[in-house]
N, CA and C of each residue as an Amber inpcrd file, in Angstrom:
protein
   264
 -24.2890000  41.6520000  17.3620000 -24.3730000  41.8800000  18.7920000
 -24.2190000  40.5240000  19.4830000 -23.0950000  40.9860000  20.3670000
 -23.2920000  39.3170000  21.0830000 -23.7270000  38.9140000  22.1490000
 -24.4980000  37.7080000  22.6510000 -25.1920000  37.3870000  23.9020000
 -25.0460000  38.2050000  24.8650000 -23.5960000  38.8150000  25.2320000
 -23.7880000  39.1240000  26.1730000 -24.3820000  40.6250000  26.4770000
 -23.5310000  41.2330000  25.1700000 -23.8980000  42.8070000  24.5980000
 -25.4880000  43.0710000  24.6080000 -26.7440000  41.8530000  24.1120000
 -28.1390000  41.3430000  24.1590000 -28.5810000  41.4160000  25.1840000
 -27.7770000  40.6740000  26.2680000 -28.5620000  40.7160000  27.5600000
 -28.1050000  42.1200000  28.5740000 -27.5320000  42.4640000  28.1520000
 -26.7620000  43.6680000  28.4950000 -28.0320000  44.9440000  28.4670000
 -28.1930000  44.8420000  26.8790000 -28.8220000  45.7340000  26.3020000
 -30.4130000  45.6160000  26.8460000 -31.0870000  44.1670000  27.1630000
 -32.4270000  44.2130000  27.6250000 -32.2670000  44.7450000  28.9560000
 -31.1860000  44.3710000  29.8270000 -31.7180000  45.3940000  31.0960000
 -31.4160000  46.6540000  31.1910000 -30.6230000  47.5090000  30.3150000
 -30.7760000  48.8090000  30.3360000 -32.1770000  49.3670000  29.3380000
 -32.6530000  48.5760000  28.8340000 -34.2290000  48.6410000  27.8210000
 -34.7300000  48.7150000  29.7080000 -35.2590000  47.5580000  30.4490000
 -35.7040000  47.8680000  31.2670000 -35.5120000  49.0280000  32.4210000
 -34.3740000  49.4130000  32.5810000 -33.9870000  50.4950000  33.5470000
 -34.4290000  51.9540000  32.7440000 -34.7710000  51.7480000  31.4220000
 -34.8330000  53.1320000  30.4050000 -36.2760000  53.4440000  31.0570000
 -37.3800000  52.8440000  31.1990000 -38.7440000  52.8530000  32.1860000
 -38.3110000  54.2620000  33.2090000 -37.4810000  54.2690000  34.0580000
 -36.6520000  55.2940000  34.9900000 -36.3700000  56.5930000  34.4150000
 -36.1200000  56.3900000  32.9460000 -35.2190000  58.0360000  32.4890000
 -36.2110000  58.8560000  32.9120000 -35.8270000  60.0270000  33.0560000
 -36.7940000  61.2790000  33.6750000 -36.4750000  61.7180000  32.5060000
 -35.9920000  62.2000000  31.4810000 -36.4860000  63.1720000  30.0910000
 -36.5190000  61.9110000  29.0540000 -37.1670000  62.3840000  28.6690000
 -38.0610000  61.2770000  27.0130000 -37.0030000  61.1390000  26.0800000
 -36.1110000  60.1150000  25.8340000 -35.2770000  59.8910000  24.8680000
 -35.7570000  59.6950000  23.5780000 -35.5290000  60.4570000  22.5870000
 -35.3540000  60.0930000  21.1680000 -34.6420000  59.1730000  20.6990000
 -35.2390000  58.9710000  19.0520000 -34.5150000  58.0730000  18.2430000
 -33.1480000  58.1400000  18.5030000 -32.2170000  59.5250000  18.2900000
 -31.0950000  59.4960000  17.9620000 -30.3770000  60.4540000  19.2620000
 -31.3500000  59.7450000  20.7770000 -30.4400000  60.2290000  21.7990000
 -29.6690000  59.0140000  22.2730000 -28.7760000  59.2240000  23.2350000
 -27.6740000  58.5600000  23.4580000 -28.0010000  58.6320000  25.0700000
 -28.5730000  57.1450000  25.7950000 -28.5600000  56.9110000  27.2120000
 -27.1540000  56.2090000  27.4180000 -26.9170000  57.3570000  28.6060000
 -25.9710000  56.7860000  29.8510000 -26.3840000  56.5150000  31.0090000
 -26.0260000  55.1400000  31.5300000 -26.5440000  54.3980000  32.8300000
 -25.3820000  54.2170000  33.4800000 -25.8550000  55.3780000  34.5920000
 -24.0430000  54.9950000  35.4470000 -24.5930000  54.1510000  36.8840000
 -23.6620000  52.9260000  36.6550000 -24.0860000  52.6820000  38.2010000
 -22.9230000  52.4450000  39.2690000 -23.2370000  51.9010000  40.4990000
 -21.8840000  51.4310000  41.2570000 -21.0900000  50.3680000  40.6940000
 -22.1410000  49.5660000  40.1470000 -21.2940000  48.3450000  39.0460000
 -22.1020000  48.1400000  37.7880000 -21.2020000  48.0300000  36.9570000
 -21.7170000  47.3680000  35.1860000 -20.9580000  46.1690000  35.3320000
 -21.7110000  44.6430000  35.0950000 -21.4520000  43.4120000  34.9320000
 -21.5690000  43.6020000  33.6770000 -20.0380000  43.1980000  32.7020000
 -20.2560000  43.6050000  31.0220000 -20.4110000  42.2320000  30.6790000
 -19.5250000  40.9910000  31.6480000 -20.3010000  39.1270000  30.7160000
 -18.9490000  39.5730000  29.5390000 -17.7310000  40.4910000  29.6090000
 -16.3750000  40.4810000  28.3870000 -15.4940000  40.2550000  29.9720000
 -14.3820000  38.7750000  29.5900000 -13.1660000  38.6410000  30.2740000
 -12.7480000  39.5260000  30.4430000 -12.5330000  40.3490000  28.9680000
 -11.4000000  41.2560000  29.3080000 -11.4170000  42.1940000  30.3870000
 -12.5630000  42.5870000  30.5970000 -12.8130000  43.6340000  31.2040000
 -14.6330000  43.2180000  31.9150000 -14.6290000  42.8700000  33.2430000
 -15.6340000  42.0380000  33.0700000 -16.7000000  42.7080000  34.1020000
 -15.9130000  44.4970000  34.6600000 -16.6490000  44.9400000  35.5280000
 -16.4440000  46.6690000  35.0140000 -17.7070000  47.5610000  34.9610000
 -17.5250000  48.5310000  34.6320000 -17.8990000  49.3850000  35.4330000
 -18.2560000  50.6410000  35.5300000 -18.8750000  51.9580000  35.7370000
 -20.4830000  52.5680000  34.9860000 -20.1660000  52.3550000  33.9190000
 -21.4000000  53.1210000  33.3140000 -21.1460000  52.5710000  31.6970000
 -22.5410000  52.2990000  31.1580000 -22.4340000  52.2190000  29.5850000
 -23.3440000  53.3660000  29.1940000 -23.2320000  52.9430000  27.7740000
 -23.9140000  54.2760000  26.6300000 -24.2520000  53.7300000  26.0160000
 -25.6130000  54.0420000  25.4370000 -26.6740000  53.1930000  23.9830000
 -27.0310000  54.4110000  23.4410000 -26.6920000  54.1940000  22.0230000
 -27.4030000  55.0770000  21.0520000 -27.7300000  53.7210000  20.0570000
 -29.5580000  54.5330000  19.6250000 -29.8760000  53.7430000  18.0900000
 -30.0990000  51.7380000  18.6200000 -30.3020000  51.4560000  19.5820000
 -29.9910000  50.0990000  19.8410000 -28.6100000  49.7320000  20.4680000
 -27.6640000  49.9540000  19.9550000 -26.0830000  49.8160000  19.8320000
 -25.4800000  50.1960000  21.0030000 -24.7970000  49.7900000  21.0820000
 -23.7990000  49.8700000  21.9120000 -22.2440000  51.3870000  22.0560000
 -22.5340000  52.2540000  22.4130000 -21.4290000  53.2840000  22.5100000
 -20.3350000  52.4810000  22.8910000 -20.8380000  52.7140000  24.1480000
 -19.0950000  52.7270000  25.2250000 -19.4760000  52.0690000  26.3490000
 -18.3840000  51.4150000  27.2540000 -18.5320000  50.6410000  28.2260000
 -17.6430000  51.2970000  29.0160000 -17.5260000  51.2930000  29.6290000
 -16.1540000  51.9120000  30.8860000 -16.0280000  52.5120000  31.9750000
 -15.1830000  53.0100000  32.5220000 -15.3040000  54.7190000  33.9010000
 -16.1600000  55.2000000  33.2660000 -17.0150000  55.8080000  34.4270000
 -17.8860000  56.7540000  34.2100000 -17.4340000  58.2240000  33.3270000
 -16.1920000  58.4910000  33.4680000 -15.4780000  59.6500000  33.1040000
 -15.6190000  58.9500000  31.0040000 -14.7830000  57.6100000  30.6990000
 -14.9910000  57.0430000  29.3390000 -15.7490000  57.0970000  28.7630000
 -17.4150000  56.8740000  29.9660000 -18.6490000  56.8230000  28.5090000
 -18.9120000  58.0240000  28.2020000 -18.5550000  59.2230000  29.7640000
 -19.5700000  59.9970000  29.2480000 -18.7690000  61.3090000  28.3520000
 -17.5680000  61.0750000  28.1910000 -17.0500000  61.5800000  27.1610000
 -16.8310000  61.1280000  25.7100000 -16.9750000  59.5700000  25.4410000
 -17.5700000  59.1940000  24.4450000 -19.5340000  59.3110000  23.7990000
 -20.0110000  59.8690000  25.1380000 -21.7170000  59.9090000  24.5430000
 -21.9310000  61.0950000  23.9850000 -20.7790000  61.7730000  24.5380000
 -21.3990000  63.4470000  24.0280000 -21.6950000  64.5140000  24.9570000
 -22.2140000  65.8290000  24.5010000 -22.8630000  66.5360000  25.7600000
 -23.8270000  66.4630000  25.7020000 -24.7650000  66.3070000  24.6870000
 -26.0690000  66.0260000  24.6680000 -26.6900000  64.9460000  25.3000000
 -26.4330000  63.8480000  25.8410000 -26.4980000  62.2580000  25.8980000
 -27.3500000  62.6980000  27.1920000 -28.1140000  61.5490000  27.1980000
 -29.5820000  61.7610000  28.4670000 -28.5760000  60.6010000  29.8280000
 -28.3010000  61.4690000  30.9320000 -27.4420000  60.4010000  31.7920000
 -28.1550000  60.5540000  33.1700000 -28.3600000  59.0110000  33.5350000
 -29.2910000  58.1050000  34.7650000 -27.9880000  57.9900000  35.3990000
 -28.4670000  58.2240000  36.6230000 -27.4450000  57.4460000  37.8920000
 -28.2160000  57.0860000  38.8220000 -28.0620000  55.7950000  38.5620000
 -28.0370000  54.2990000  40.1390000 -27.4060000  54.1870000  40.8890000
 -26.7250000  55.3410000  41.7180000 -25.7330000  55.1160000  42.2540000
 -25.4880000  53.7140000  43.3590000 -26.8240000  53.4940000  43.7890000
 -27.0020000  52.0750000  44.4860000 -27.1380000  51.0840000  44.2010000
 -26.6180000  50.9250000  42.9880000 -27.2720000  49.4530000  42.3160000
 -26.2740000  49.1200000  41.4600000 -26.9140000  47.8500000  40.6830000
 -25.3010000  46.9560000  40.1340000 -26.0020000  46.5440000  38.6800000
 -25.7920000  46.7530000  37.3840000 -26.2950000  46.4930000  36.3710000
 -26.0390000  45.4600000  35.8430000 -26.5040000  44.2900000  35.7200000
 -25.9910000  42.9760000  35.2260000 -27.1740000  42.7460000  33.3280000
 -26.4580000  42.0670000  32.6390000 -27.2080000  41.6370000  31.5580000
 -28.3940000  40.6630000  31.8330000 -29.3430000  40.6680000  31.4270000
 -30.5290000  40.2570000  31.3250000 -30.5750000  38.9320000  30.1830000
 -31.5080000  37.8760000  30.4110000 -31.8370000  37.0270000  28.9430000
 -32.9340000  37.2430000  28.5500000 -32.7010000  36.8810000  27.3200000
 -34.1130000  37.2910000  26.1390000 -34.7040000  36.0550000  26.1450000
């Protein structure tokens, strides 16, 4: 996992505080917001990510993650807010 994927991952750990249904081990959160700051050149502004297990799903349009999370996948919307990575 890299720094940025890390700090990524601690502020959706903190925004998970918010989920309204109780995620399991082996559920899959989607955090859609107005902006995902991903900290990757390539692509350095998103829509919404997906965590299953720790890890990292998907990054992308909102339409990308949440057809990569599944139908089952527990999905938050911020619609007012901007998700940036966090440091450990």
């Amino acid at each position: 996992m890299s720094l940025g994927q890390t700090g990524l991952f601690v502020s959706l750990l903190l925004l998970s505080g918010c989920v309204k249904r109780v995620p399991t081990a082996d559920s899959t959160i989607v955090f859609v917001a107005r902006r995902v700051h991903t900290m990757d050149p390539s692509r350095p502004l998103a829509q919404a990510v997906a965590w299953k297990r720790g890890a990292l799903v998907s990054v992308g349009s909102e339409k990308e993650v949440l057809e990569a999370a599944g139908p089952d996948a527990i999905i938050e919307r911020f619609p007012d807010s901007v998700i940036v990575p966090g440091l450990v």
